[in-house]
Structure formats: structure tokens, C-alpha cells
N, C-alpha and C positions, 0 to 999 in steps of 0.2 A: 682801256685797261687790257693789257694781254692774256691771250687764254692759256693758259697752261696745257702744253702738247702731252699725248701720255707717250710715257716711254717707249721706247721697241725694245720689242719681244729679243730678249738673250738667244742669237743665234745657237742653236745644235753644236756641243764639241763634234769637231771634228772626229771619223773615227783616226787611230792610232793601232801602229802595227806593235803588238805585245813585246816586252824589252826581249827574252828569248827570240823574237824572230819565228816562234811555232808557224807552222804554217800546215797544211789539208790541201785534200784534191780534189777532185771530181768531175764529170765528164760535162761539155755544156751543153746546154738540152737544143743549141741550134743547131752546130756544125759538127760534135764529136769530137772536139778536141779535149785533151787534157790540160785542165784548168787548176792555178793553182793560186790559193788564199789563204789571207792569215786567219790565224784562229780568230772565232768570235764575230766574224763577218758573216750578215743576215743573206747577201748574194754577190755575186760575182756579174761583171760584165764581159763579156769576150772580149777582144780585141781583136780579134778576127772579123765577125758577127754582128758584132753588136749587142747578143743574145743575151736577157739577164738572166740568171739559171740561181733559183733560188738556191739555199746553204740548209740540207736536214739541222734538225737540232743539233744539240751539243749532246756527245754520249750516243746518239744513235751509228751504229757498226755498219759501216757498208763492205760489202765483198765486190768480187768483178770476175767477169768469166766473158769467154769468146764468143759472139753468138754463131749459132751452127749454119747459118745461111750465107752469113756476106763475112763474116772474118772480123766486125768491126769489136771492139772492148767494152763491154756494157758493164756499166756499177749501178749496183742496185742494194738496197736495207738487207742487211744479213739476216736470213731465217726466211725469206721469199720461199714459195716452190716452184716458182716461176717467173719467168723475165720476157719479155717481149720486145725487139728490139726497134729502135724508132725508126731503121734507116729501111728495114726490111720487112718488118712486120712480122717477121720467126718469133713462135713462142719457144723458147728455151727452156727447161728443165733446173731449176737451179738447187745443186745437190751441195749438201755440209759435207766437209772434210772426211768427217765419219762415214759417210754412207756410201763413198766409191771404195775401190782400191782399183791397182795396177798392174799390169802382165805385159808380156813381150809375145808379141805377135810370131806363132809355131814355126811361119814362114820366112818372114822377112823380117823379124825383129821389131819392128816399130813398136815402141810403146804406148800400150792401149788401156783406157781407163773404162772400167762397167762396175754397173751398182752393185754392191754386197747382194748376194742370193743367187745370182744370175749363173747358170751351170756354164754360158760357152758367151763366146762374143767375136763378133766379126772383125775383121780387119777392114779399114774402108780403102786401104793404100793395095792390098793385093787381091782383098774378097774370102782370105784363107779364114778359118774358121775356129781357134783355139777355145779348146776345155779348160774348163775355170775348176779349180779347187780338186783336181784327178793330179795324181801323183807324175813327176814327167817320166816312170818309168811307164805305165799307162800308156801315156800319151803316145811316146814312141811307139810302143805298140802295135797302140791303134791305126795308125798310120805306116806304119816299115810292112805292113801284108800288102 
């Protein structure tokens, strides 16, 4: 008499790229490159690397800023106060939109970003020293003696 086999197990659908084509980014936690996937994917594999870099949830805001040591592009959960970068090991500062603003350096112009409050801020391109929130007729001022 034959024994009756049990069935197999209904393979996993496949995933499937959303009909939009949506697609996300983010950085892969081997090599640093920028990685890009379709929405709704738990992780990414590099292709570079090999590296599988998991996917935050859905709905979680990532932002990305330069770190201040090696130049590389770190994305990191939006509302961090701080970032640490993998390649350097720099802990970075990580400020919301709100909380810098921007000024042209007294000297050479370069555009320089410091936290709200901050009375002056250095230049790191010539070392010059510009006052924050003093009117520019001040400023000449203070500097044409």
C-alpha cells in the first residue's frame, strides 16, 4: 500500500518591485556606497560588498550630513544628536534645519554655517573670524581701525 507523501511547503512569493517603480536609498553599512531599493524591502545586498545592510522601517525619516573627519556622507534616523562615523570613528554633531543658519565669511567669503546663539564663528578656509548677528555696518567698523 502506498504511503501518502505530505505535501511541500508553498514556496515564499517572491518579493516584487511595487508597480510605481518607488524606490529609497541608503548608505550600506560595508563599503559606503549609496544603495538603492525598492520600497518595502526588509534589506539590501551590495553588489560591490556583498554587505547585507538592513532597510529602517517604513515611515522612519533619515537625514545625511558630511562627517567632519574623512569627508565621507553618513545617513542616519532624523532627530539623532549625534552621528559617529563608521569609516572614522568622528562623532559628528547632528543639527535640524532649524537650529543652524548661514553667513559669508568677513574675509574670503566662504559660506559658513554655526548654531543659532553663537555670537562669531571661524572660518576653517582662512581662520578669519566673523561676528554673528552685529549689523555689517559694526562689523566694518570693527575691523577698518
Amino acid at each position: 500500500m502506498p504511503v501518502p507523501l505530505a505535501p511541500y511547503p508553498t514556496p515564499p512569493a517572491p518579493f516584487t518591485v511595487p508597480p510605481n517603480g518607488a524606490q529609497s536609498q541608503l548608505v550600506c553599512s560595508g563599503c559606503r556606497n549609496l544603495l538603492l531599493y525598492p520600497v518595502g524591502a526588509t534589506s539590501v545586498c551590495c553588489a560591490v560588498c556583498n554587505a547585507v545592510t538592513p532597510v529602517p522601517p517604513p515611515g522612519t525619516e533619515m537625514a545625511q550630513l558630511v562627517c567632519a573627519g574623512c569627508h565621507t556622507l553618513l545617513m542616519y534616523i532624523r532627530g539623532a544628536t549625534s552621528v559617529q562615523c563608521s569609516c572614522c570613528h568622528t562623532i559628528n554633531l547632528a543639527m535640524e534645519a532649524n537650529q543652524v543658519a548661514h553667513v559669508n565669511c568677513g574675509n574670503c567669503r566662504m559660506l559658513l554655517m554655526y548654531q543659532y546663539g553663537a555670537r562669531s564663528v571661524k572660518c576653517t578656509v582662512c581662520n578669519f573670524v566673523t561676528s554673528v548677528g552685529a549689523s555689517p555696518s559694526t562689523v566694518e567698523q570693527k575691523f577698518s581701525t
